[in-house]
C-alpha positions as CSV (number, residue, x, y, z in Angstrom):
1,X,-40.4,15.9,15.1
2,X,-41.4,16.3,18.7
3,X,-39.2,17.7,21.5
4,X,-39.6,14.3,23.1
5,X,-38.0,12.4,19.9
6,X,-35.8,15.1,19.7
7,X,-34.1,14.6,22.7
8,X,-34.2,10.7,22.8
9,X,-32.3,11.2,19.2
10,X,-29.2,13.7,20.7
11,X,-29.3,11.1,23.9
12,X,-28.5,8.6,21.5
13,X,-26.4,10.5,19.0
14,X,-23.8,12.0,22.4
15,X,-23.7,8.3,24.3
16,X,-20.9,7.6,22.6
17,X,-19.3,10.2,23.2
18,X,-19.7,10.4,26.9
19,X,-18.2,7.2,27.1
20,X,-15.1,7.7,25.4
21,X,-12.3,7.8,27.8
22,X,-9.3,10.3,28.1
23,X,-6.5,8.8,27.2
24,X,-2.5,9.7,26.8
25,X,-0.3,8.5,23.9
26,X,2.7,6.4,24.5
27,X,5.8,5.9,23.5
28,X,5.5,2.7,21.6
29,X,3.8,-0.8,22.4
30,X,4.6,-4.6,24.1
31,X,3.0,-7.2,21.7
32,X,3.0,-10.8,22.2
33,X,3.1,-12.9,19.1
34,X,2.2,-16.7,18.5
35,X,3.2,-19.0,15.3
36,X,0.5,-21.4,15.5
37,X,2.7,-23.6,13.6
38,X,5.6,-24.1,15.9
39,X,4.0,-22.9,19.1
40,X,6.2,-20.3,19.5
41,X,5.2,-17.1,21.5
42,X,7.8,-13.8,21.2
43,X,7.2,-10.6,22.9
44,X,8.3,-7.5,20.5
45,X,8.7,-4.1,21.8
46,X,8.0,-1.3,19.0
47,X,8.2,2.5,19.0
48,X,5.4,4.4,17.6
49,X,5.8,4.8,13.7
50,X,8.2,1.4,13.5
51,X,7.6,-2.3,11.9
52,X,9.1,-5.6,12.6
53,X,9.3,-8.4,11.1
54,X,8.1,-12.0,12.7
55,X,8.3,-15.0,10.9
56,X,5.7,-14.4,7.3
57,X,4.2,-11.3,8.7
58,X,5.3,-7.7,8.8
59,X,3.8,-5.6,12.1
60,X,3.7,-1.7,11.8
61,X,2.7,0.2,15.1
62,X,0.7,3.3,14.2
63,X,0.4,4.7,17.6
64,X,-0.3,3.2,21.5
65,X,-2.7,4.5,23.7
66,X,-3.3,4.7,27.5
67,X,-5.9,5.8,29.7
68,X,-4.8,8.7,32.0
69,X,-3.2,8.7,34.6
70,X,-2.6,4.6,34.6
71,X,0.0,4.0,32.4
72,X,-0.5,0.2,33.3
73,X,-4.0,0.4,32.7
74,X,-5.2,-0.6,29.3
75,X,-3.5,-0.4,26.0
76,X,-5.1,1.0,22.6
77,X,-2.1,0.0,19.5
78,X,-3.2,0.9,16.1
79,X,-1.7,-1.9,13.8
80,X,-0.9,-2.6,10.5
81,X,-0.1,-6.3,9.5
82,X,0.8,-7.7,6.2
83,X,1.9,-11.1,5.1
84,X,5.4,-11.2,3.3
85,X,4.8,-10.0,-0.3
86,X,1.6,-9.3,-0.2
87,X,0.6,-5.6,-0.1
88,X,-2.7,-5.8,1.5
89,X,-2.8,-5.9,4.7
90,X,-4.4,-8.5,6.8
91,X,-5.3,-6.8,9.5
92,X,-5.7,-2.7,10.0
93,X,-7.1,-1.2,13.1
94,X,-6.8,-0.9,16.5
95,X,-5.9,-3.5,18.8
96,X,-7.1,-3.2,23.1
97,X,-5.4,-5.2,25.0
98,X,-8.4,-6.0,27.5
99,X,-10.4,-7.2,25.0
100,X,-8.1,-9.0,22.6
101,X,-11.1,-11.0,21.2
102,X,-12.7,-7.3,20.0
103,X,-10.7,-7.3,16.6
104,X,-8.6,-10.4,16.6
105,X,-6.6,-10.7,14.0
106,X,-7.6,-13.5,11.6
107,X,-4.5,-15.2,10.3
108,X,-4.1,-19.1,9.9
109,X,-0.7,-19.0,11.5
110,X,-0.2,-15.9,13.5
111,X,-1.7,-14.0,16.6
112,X,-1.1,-10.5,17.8
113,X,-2.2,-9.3,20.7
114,X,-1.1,-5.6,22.5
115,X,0.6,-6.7,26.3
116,X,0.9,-2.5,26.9
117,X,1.9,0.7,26.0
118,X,5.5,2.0,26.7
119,X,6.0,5.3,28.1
120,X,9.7,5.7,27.8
């Protein structure tokens, strides 16, 4: 392998990781939740490590994320949804709240989106 090759390689290879940002964990999470059904729109507030319950659907906050220094900046939630009963979940993975259409969840009745991170 040339040195030229080489070096494209590592450029690709470190990109990603020169573009990760810092970020500080929070306390816990805002998400707004929609029943599709009955039009209904509730904002829960969960503490890292914690689930609710809303309507058919169980929500389990892993962990929130926010960059630092901006606690009002964006929001990273790592979530866990299941339907009543059933033990797979529906959705598992992290949620931004900027980009809500990144990994939408992909439920007939319910949406989740992360609003923010708490810090208190």
């Amino acid at each position: 392998m040339s040195l030229r090759a080489l070096t494209a390689a590592l450029a690709l290879v470190a990109a990603p990781v020169l573009a990760q940002e810092t970020v500080n964990p929070g306390t816990g999470a805002v998400l707004r939740v929609l029943d599709k059904l009955n039009a209904k729109v509730n904002d829960v507030t969960l503490a890292n490590g914690s689930s609710v319950q809303q309507g058919l659907i169980e929500i389990v906050l892993s962990e929130c994320r926010f960059p630092v220094g901006n606690p009002a900046g964006d929001a990273y939630a790592f979530l866990t949804i299941r339907e009543a009963g059933v033990a797979q979940p529906v959705y598992r993975g992290w949620m931004i709240a900027s980009s809500p259409a990144l990994n939408p969840l992909d439920h007939p009745r319910y949406d989740v989106w992360v609003m923010r991170c708490t810090t208190s």
